[in-house]
N, C-alpha and C positions, 0 to 999 in steps of 0.2 A: 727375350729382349734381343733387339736385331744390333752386332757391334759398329760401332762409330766406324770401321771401316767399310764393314758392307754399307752401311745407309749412304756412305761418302759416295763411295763409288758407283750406286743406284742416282743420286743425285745428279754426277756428272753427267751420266749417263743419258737419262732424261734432260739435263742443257744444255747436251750437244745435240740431243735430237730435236728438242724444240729448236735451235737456231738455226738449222741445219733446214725443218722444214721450212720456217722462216725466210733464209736463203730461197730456197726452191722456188718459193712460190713469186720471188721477187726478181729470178732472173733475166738479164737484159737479153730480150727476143731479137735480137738482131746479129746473137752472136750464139751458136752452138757449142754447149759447154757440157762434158760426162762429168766434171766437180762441180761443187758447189760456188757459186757467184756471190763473191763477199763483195763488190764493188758499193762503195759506198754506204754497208753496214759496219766494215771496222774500219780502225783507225790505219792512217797510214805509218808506216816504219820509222822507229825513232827509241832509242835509248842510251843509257853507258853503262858500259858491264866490264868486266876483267878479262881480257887476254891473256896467253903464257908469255912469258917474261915481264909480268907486272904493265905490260901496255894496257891504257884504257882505249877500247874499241867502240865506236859510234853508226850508226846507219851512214852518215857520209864515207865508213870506210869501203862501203858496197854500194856507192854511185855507180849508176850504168849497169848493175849485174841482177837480173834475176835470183830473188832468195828464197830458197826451203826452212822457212826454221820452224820449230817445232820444239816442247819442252817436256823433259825427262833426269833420267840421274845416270851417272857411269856405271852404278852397281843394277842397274835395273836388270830382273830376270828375264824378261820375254819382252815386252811392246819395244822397249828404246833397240835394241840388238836388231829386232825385226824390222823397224822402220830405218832405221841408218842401212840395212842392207839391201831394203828396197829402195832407197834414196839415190843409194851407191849407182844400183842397177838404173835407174830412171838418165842421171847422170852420166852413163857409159852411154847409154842409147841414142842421147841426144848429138851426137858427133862433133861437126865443128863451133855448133853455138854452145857447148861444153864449157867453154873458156870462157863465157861471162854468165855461168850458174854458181851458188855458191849454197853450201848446205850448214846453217846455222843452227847449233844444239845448244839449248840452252838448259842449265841446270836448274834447278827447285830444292838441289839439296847442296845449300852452298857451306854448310859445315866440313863436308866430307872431299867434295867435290872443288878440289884447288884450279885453277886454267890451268897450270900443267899437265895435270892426272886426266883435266876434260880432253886437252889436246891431246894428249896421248891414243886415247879412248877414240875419237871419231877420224882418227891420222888412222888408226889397224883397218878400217873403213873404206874412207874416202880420202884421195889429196885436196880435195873439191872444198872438205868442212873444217869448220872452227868451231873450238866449243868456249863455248863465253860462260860467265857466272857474275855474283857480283854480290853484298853483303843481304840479310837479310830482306830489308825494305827497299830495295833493288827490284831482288828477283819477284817479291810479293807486288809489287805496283807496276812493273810488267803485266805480272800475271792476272792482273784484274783489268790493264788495257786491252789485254786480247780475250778475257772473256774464261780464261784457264784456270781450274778449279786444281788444289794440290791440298796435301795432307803430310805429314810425316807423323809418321808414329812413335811412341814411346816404346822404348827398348824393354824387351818382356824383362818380366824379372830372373833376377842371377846371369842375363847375358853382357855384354859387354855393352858402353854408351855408345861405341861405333857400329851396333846393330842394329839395326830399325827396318820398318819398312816403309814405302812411301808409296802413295795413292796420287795420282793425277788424272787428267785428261788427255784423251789422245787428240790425231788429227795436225793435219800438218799446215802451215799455213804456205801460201803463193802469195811473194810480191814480185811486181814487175820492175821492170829497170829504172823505174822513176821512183821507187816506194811508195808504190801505193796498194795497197790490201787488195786482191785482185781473186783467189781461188782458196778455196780447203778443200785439202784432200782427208777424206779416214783411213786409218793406217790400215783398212782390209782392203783400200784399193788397187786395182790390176795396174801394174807397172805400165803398161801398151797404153794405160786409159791415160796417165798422167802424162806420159810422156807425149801422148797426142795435144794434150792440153796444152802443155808447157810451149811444145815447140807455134802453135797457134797464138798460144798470149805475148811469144819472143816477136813471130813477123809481125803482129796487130800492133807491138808500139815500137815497132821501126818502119814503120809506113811513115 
């Protein structure tokens, strides 16, 4: 019998790559893009999550800025650690339009993961990111507006209840300075591919 985590993670897997073909086949021909063109398959940018010092944070707090957000846990082994340091990197390269990027991490495991502990966690990173969270039916109704499949697991037995592991979906989302749902990236993408994006999607909406 195949365990609930692998089937999880087979599942995501398969509906990132059906939307993702999806995407493809539906890209706007007038503009050359190496990511995927989410334009007008997702929603545009909008929530309230938890900041550190107890401030709640909303998408009008990133009026005007280009956003990477993307969602993971502070304790994650490999994806979250590897995509905030390719974030980081995409972020350095971009030079002076640097200053209205912002790299937004958001949690799926908000038992664990307080906004102090998150800011802490993408501050060793980037000065560029914030990490937001927010109660249970928060982060889950986010996480079904972008399409993001998550799991947390039950702590094996005899380990501590602050044990677990946690299964999500990768891939980073691109909004533009307007909030609007504009690129994904997959988190094995070449830093040079995004950053050509980015800096393309920054001049296309300040024309």
């Amino acid at each position: 019998m195949i365990a609930w985590s692998t089937l999880l993670r087979r599942m995501v897997h398969a509906s990132v790559v059906t939307l993702l073909f999806t995407l493809a086949a539906c890209s706007d021909p007038n503009v050359k893009w190496s990511l995927y063109d989410v334009s007008g398959h997702l929603p545009n940018l909008r929530f309230s999550l938890q900041g550190t010092g107890g401030k709640t944070v909303t998408e009008k707090d990133f009026a005007g800025q280009t956003i990477f957000m993307f969602f993971g846990y502070a304790s994650c082994p490999d994806i979250c650690p590897t995509t905030m340091a390719q974030l980081t990197e995409v972020v350095s390269k971009l030079g002076d339009r640097a200053k209205d990027v912002k790299i937004v991490f958001i949690s799926v495991d908000p038992h664990r993961d307080t906004p102090d502990i998150l800011q802490a966690y993408v501050k060793a990173f980037s000065d560029s990111a914030i990490g937001l969270t927010g109660n249970e039916n928060q982060v889950a109704e986010l996480a079904r507006r972008y399409r993001v499949a998550y799991q947390i697991e039950k702590p094996k037995p005899g380990d501590s209840t602050e044990i677990y592991d946690v299964t999500h979906s990768r891939g980073v989302f691109i909004f533009d300075r307007f909030g609007r749902a504009r690129l994904l990236a997959s988190d094995t993408e070449k830093v040079d591919v995004v950053v050509a994006d980015v800096i393309q999607l920054i001049e296309l909406t300040q024309r």
